[in-house]
Every structure is written in C-alpha cells, then in structure tokens.
Backbone bond lengths (Angstrom), bond angles and torsions (degrees), N, CA, C in turn:
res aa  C-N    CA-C-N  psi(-1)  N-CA   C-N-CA  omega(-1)  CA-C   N-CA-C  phi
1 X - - - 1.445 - - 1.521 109.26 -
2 X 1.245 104.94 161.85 1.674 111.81 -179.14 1.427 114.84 -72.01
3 X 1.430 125.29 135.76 0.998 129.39 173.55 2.034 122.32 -33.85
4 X 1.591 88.86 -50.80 1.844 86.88 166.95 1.420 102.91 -83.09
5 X 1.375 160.03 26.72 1.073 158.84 139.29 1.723 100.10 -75.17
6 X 1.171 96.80 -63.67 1.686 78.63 -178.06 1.485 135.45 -66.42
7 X 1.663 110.42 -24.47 1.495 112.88 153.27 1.425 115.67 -27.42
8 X 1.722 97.17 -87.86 1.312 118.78 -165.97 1.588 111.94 -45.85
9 X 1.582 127.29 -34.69 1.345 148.85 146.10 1.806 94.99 -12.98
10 X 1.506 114.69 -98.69 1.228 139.37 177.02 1.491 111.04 -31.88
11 X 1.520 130.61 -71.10 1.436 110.32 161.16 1.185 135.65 -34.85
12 X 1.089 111.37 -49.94 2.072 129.01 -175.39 1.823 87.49 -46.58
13 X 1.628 108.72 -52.82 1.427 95.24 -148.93 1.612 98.08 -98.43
14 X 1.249 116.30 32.33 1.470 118.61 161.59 1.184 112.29 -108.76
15 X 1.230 125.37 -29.10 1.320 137.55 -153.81 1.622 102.86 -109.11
16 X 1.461 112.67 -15.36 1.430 115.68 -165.54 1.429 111.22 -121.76
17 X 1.415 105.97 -48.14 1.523 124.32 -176.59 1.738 122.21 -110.71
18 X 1.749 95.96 -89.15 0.928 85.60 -156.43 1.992 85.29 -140.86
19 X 1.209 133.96 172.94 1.660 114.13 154.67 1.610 110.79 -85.87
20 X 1.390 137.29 92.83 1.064 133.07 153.95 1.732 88.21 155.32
21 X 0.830 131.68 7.85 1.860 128.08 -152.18 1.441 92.90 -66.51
22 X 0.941 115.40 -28.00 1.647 107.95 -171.92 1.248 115.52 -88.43
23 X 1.468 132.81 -69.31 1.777 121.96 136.76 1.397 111.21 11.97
24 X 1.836 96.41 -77.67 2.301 75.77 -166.26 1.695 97.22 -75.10
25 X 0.982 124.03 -54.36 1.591 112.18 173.78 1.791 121.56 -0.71
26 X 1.584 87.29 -57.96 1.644 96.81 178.45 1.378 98.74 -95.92
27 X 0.953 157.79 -6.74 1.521 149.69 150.72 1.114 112.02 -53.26
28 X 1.593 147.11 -23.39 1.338 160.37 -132.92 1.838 80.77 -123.46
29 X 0.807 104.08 -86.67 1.787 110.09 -169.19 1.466 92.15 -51.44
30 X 1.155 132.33 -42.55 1.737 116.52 -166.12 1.502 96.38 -61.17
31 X 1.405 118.35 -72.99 1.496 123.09 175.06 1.693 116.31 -26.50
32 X 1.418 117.91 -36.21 1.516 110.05 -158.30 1.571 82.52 -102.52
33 X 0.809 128.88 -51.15 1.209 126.64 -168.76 1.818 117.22 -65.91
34 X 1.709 108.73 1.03 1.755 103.51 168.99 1.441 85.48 -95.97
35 X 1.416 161.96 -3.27 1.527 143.04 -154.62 1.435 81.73 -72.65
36 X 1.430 80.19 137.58 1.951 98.62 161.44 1.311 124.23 -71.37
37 X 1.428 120.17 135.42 1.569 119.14 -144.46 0.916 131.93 110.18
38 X 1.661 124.39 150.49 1.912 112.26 175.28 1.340 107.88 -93.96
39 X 1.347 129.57 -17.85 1.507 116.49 -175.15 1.964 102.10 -98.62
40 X 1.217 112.40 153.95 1.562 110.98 153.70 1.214 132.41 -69.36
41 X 1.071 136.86 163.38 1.470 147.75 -169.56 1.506 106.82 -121.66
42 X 0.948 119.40 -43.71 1.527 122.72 -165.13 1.659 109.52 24.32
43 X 1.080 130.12 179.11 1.885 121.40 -22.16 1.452 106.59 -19.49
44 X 1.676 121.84 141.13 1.471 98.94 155.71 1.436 135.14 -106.42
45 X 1.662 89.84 -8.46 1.783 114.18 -179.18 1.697 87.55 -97.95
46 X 1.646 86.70 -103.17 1.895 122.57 -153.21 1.240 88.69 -119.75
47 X 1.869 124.37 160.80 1.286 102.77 144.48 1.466 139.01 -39.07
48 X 1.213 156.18 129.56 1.255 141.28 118.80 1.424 78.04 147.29
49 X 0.937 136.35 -32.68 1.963 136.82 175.74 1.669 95.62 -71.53
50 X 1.442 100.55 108.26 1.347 96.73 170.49 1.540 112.34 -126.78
51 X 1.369 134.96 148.96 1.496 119.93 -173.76 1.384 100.46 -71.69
52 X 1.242 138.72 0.20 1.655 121.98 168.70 1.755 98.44 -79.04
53 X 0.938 140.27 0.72 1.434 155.06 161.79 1.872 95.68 -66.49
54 X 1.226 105.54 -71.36 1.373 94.30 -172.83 1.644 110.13 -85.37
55 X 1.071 120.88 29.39 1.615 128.70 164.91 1.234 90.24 -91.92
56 X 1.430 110.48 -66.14 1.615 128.28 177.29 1.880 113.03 1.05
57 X 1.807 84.73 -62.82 1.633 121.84 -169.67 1.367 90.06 -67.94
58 X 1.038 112.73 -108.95 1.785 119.07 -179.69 1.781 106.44 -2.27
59 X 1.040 124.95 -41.32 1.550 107.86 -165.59 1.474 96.50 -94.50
60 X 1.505 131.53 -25.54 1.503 132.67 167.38 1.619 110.29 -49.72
61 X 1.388 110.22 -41.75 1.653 97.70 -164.36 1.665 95.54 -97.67
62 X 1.217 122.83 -20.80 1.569 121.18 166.26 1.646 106.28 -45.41
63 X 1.125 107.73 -40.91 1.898 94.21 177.69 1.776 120.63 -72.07
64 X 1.300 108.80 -14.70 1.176 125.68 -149.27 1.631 103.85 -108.93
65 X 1.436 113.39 -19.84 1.431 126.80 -176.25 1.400 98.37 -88.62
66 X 1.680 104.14 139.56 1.460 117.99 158.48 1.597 115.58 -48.01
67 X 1.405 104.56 152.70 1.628 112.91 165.38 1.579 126.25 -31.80
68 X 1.463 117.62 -45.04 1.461 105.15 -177.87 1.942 91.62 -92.29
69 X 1.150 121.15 -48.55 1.232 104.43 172.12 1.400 139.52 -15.56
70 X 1.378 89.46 -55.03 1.447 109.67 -156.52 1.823 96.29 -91.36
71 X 1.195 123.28 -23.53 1.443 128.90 157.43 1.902 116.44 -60.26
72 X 1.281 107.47 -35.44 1.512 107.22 -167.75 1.601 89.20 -89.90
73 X 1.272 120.03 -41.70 1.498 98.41 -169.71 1.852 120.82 -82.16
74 X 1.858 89.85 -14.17 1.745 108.36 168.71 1.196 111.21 -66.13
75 X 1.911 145.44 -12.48 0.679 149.55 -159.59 1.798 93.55 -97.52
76 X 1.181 98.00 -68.41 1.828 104.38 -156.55 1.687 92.75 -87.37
77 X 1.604 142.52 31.29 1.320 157.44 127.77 2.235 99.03 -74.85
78 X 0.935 105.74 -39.24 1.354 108.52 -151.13 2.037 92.51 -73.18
79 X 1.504 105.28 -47.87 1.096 120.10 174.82 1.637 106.47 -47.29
80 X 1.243 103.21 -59.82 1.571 108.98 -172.53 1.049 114.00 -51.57
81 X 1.534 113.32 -55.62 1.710 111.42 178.76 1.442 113.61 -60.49
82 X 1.414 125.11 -21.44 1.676 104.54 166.98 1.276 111.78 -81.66
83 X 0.884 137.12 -21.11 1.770 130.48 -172.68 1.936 90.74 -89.12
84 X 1.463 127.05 -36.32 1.087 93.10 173.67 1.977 135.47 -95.75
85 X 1.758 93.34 7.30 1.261 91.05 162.27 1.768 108.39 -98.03
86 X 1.566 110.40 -9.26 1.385 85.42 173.16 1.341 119.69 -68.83
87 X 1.453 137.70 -23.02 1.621 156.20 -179.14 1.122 124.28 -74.81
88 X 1.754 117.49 0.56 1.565 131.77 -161.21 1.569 102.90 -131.71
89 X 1.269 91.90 175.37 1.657 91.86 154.57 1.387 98.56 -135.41
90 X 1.350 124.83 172.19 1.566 139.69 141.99 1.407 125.12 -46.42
91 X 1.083 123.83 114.80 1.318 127.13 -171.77 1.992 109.16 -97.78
92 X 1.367 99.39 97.44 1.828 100.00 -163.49 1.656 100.77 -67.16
93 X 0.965 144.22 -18.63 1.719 150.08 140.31 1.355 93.37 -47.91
94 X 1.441 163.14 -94.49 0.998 138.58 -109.64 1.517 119.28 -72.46
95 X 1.161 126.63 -2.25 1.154 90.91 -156.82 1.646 112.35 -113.93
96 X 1.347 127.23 151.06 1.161 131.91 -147.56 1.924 110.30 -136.38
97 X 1.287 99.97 167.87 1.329 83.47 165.78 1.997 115.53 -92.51
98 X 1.135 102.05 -0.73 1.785 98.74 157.09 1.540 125.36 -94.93
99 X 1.668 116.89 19.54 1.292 125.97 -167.33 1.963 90.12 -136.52
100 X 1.098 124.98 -9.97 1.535 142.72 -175.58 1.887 101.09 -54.49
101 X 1.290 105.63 98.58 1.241 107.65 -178.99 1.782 119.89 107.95
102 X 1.114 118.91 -27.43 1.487 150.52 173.60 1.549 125.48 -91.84
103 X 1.302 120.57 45.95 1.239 137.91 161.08 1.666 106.65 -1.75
104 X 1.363 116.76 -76.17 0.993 126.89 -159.21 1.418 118.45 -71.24
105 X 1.660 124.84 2.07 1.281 109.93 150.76 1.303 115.16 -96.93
106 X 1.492 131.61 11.02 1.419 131.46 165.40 1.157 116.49 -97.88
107 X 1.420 119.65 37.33 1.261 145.08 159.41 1.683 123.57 -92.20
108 X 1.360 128.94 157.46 1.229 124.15 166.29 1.664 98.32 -149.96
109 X 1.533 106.60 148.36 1.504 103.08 157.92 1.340 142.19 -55.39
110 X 0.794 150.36 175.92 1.609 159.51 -87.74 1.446 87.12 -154.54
C-alpha cells in the first residue's frame, strides 16, 4: 500500500479501533489463508478470535478512510473476500439480524 495509505490506515485505527487493528486484521487472513488446502479449517487463532473479527475491522475503518484510502485498502479487502469466499461455503442458517450486512459471518468452512 501507499505510503499515505498507510498513514491514513494508522489514524483510522487509533481514532476508531485499535493502533495496529488493521495489521493483525490482515495478519489473520495471511495466516489462514497459507493452510494447506483450498477450503479453511478454522479455528484460525483461539477460540472466539475468528478472522471474520478482523473482516469485522477492515470494513470499520473502510468507512472512516479518505477517498483514495479507502480505494487502496478497498482493493486488497476485495482480494481477500474472494479467496475467502472461494474457501467457504454459505451457511443458509446463518444469517441473522446481527450478521445483516456482513456476509462473511454467514459463512462456514469447507
């Protein structure tokens, strides 16, 4: 990412989240996403740490990022979400009105 992408990155997640929220965010998918295999397995952390947690994150500071920001980091989010719905399935139970808008917890593994 661009150097002012990653600024603006770093504020969002001081001011919004967390200082680094986006880092482990994408640390979560980097990790799950080397398991050998095309589908996931999860757990991928701990219990209750799940990388739809750091999807969670990623779409919080997407509102919060400037225009080109929010394009450079909408780009390599956009990537993620296809490699992680290609590795899932749809879960036709999941979906809720606390999952309303959030694709990716009406998901289940493979």
């Amino acid at each position: 990412m661009p150097t002012r992408t990653r600024a603006a990155v770093r504020c969002v997640d001081a001011e919004h989240l967390w200082p680094g929220a986006v880092a482990v965010a994408l640390s979560r998918f980097e990790r799950a996403f080397r398991e050998p295999g095309r589908c996931l397995s999860g757990p991928y952390e701990s219990p209750g740490i799940e990388i739809e947690d750091g999807r969670d994150d990623l779409d919080e500071v997407l509102r919060y990022l400037p225009g080109g920001a929010r394009a450079d980091l909408g780009r390599l989010v956009a990537l993620i979400d296809a490699e992680f719905e290609r590795r899932t399935l749809p879960d036709p139970g999941g979906a809720s009105r606390w999952t309303a808008g959030r694709w990716w917890w009406r998901i289940r593994e493979r």
